[in-house]
VOGU-3710 file (C-alpha; in Angstrom, 3 decimals, decimal comma):
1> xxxxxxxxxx> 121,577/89,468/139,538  125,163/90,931/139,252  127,864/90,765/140,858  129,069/93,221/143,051  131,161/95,603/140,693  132,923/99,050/141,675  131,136/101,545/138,710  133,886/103,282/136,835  133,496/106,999/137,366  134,712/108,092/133,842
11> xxxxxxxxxx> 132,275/105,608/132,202  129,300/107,319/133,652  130,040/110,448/132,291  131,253/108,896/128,861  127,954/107,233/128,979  126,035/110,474/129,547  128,068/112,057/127,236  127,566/109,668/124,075  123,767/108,920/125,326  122,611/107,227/122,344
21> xxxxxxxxxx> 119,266/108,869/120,329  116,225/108,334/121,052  114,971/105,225/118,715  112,064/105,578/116,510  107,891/104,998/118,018  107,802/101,962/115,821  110,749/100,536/117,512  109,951/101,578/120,880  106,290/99,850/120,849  107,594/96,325/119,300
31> xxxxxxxxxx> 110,181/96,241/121,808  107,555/96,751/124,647  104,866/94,414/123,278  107,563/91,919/123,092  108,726/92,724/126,647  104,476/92,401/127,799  104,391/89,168/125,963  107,285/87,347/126,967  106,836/88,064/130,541  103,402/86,871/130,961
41> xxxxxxxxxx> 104,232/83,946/129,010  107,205/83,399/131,569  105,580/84,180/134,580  102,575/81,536/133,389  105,223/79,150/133,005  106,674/79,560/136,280  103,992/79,867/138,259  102,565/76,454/136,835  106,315/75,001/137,447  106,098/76,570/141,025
51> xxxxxxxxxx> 103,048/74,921/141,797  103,921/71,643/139,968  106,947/71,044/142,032  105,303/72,181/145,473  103,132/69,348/144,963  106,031/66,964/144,417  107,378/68,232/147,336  104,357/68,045/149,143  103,358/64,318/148,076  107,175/63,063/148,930
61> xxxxxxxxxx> 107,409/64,831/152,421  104,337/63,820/153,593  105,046/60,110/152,042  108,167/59,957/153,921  106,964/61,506/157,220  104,011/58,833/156,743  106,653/56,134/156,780  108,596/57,239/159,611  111,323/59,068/157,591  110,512/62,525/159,082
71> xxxxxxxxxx> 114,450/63,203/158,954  113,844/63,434/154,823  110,216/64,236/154,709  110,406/67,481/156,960  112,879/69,355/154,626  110,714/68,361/151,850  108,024/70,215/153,350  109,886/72,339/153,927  110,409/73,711/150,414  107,603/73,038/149,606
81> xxxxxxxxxx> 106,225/75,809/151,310  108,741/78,464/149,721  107,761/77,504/146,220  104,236/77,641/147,516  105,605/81,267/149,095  107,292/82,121/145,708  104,695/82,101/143,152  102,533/85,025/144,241  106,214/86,923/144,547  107,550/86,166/141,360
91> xxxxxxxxxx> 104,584/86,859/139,500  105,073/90,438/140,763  108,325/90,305/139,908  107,838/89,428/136,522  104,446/91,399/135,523  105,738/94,176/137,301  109,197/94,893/135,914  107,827/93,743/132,376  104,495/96,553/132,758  107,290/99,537/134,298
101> xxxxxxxxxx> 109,824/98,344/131,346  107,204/98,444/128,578  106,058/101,871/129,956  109,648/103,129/129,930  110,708/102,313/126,978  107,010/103,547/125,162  108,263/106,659/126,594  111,909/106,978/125,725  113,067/106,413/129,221  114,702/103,222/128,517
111> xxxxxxxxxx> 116,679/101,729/125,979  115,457/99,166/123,186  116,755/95,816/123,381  119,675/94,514/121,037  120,374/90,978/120,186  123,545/89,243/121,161  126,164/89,508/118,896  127,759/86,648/116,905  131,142/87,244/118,753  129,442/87,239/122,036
121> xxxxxxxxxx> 127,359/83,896/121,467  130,776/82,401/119,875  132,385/82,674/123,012  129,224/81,663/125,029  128,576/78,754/123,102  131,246/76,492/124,680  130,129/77,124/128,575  125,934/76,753/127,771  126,489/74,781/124,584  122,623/74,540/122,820
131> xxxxxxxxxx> 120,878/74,469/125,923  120,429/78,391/125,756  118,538/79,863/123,418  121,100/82,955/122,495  117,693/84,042/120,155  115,650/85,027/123,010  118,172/87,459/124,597  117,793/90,926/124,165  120,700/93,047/126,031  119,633/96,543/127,352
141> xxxxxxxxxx> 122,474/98,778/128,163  122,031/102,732/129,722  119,597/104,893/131,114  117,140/102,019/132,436  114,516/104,740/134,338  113,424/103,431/137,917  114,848/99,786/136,874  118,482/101,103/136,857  117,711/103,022/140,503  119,939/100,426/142,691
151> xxxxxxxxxx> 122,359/100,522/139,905  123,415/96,603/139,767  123,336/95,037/136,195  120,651/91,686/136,246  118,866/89,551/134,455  114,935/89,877/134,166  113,778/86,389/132,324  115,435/86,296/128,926  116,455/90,475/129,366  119,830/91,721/130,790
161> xxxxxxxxxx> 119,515/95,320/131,855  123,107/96,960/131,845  122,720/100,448/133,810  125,277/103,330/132,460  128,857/102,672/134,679  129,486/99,304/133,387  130,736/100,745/130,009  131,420/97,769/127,827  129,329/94,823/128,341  132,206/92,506/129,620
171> xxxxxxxxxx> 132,791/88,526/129,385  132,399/87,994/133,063  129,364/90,254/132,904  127,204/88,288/130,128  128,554/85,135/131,918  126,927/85,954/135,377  123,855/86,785/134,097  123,426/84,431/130,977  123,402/81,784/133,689  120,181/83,530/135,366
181> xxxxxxxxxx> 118,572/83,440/131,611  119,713/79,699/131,633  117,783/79,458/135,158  115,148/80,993/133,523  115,087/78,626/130,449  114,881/75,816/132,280  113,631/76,754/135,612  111,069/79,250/135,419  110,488/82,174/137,409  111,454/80,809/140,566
191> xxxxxxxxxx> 115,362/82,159/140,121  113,617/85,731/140,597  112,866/85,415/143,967  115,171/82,830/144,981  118,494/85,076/144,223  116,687/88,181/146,057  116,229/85,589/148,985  119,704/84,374/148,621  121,685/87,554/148,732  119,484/88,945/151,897
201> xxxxxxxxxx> 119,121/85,709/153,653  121,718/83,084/152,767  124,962/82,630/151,758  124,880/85,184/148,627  127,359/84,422/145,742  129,506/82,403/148,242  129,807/79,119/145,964  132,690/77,950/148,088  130,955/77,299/151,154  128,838/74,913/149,329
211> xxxxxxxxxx> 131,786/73,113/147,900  131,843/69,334/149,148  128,788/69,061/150,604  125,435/70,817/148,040  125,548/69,145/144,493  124,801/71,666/141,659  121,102/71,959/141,915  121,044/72,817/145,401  123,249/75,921/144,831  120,855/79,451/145,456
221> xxxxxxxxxx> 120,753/81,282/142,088  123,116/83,471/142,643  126,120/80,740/144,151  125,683/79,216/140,186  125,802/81,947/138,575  128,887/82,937/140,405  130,206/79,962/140,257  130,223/79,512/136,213  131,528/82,676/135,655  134,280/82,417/138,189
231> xxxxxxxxxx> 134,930/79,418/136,594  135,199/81,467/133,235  137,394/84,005/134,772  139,399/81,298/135,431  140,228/80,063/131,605  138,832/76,170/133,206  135,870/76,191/130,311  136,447/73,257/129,237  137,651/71,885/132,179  141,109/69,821/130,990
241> xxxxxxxxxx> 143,624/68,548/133,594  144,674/69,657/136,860  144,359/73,156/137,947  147,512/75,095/138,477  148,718/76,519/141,592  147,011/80,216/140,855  144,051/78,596/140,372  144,080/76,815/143,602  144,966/79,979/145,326  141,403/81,041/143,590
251> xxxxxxxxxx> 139,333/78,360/145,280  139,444/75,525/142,832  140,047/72,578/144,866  139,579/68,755/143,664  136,133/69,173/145,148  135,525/72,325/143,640  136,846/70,886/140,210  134,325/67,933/140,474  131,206/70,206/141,418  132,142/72,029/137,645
261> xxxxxxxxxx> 132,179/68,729/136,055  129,207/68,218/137,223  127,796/71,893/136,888  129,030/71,756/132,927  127,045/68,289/132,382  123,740/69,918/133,880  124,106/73,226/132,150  124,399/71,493/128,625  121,305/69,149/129,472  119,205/71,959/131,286
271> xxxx> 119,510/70,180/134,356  119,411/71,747/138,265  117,694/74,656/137,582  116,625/76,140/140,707
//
């Protein structure tokens, strides 16, 4: 999910303005059978993933508990039970906003997708390297129907929905939510709930009160997806040398420093997905 961004007043009503045409039937139906199939494929995935790794979970915890390690094996079962809890949510989730999306866009209410552009996976390619498939992405930007209602940009599996006030689709922007598409790559559908979850009921995008103690793949969702593209923002992708004073002033501590060396490693092997 986004950010928190201020909307710029003058690009809503540019955007109204300049609303582009409606795109042809043809169009309009490919883009929503391949909205329909892609989510059920994901949300099969995910679910299966879900389930797969609440049994892990469920096998070590009890193992552990079994052995007298309750200290370990409690947490374990711990989350085990959320993934359990996540599956039936996610699928939701992601049958739901695919099946309102498809309908939408059959209808004209919402944009067809676009591919990225070669400039934009040119300067993406050196933060997810080839462990994101920049093929899958499709980018919607204005008028998104009932899905633009709260008016946040996000990520929906391997879709970024732009709503009209963002104007250009900014660095920091596909950043953000490129890392929930990497989530989704590699993790599933669990990201879905897990950022909702996150923002309501833990620490939100706050990826510095994790520094020095979580490793990368126990950062929610939304903390690593804040965290690379603060990171970004910063000009330390690649990460070479010391960070100067400003960017100290920003947060990026020696500990900080070390969880992005870290975070860069995992996001070019697909590791820590949550």
């Amino acid at each position: 999910m986004g950010s928190p961004t201020s909307l710029n007043p003058q690009a809503v009503r540019d955007s109204r303005r300049d609303a582009p045409r409606l795109a042809p039937l043809t169009a309009r139906v490919a883009d929503a059978g391949h909205g329909l199939f892609t989510g059920i494929a994901g949300a099969s995935a995910g679910a299966a993933r879900s389930a797969y790794l609440a049994l892990v979970l469920f096998a070590s915890g009890m193992a552990r508990c079994a052995t007298g390690r309750s200290r370990d094996g409690l947490p374990q079962l711990k989350r085990c039970l959320f993934r359990v809890a996540q599956v039936p949510v996610d699928l939701v989730l992601m049958l739901g906003g695919r099946v309102l999306s498809a309908v939408q866009v059959v209808t004209g209410l919402e944009p067809v997708g676009r591919r990225l552009t070669d400039a934009e996976v040119e300067r993406l390619r050196p933060i997810f390297g080839d462990s994101l498939d920049y093929r899958c992405v499709r980018v919607k930007e204005g008028a998104l129907g009932l899905l633009g209602l709260p008016g946040r940009a996000f990520a929906h599996g391997d879709v970024l929905f732009i709503p009209p006030g963002y104007g250009a689709v900014g660095f920091r922007l596909l950043v953000h939510e490129l890392t929930h598409v990497w989530q989704h790559q590699h993790g599933g559908t669990g990201y879905l709930s897990g950022a909702l979850a996150a923002q309501y009921l833990g620490d939100g995008y706050d990826w510095r009160k994790a520094v020095g103690h979580r490793r990368w793949a126990e950062l929610n969702p939304e903390q690593q997806a804040q965290f690379i593209e603060d990171a970004a923002d910063a000009q330390l992708i690649p990460h070479v040398g010391r960070p100067t004073p400003q960017q100290r002033l920003r947060g990026w501590s020696d500990a900080a420093l070390c969880l992005l060396d870290e975070a860069l490693d995992c996001l070019y092997a697909g590791r820590g997905a949550p």
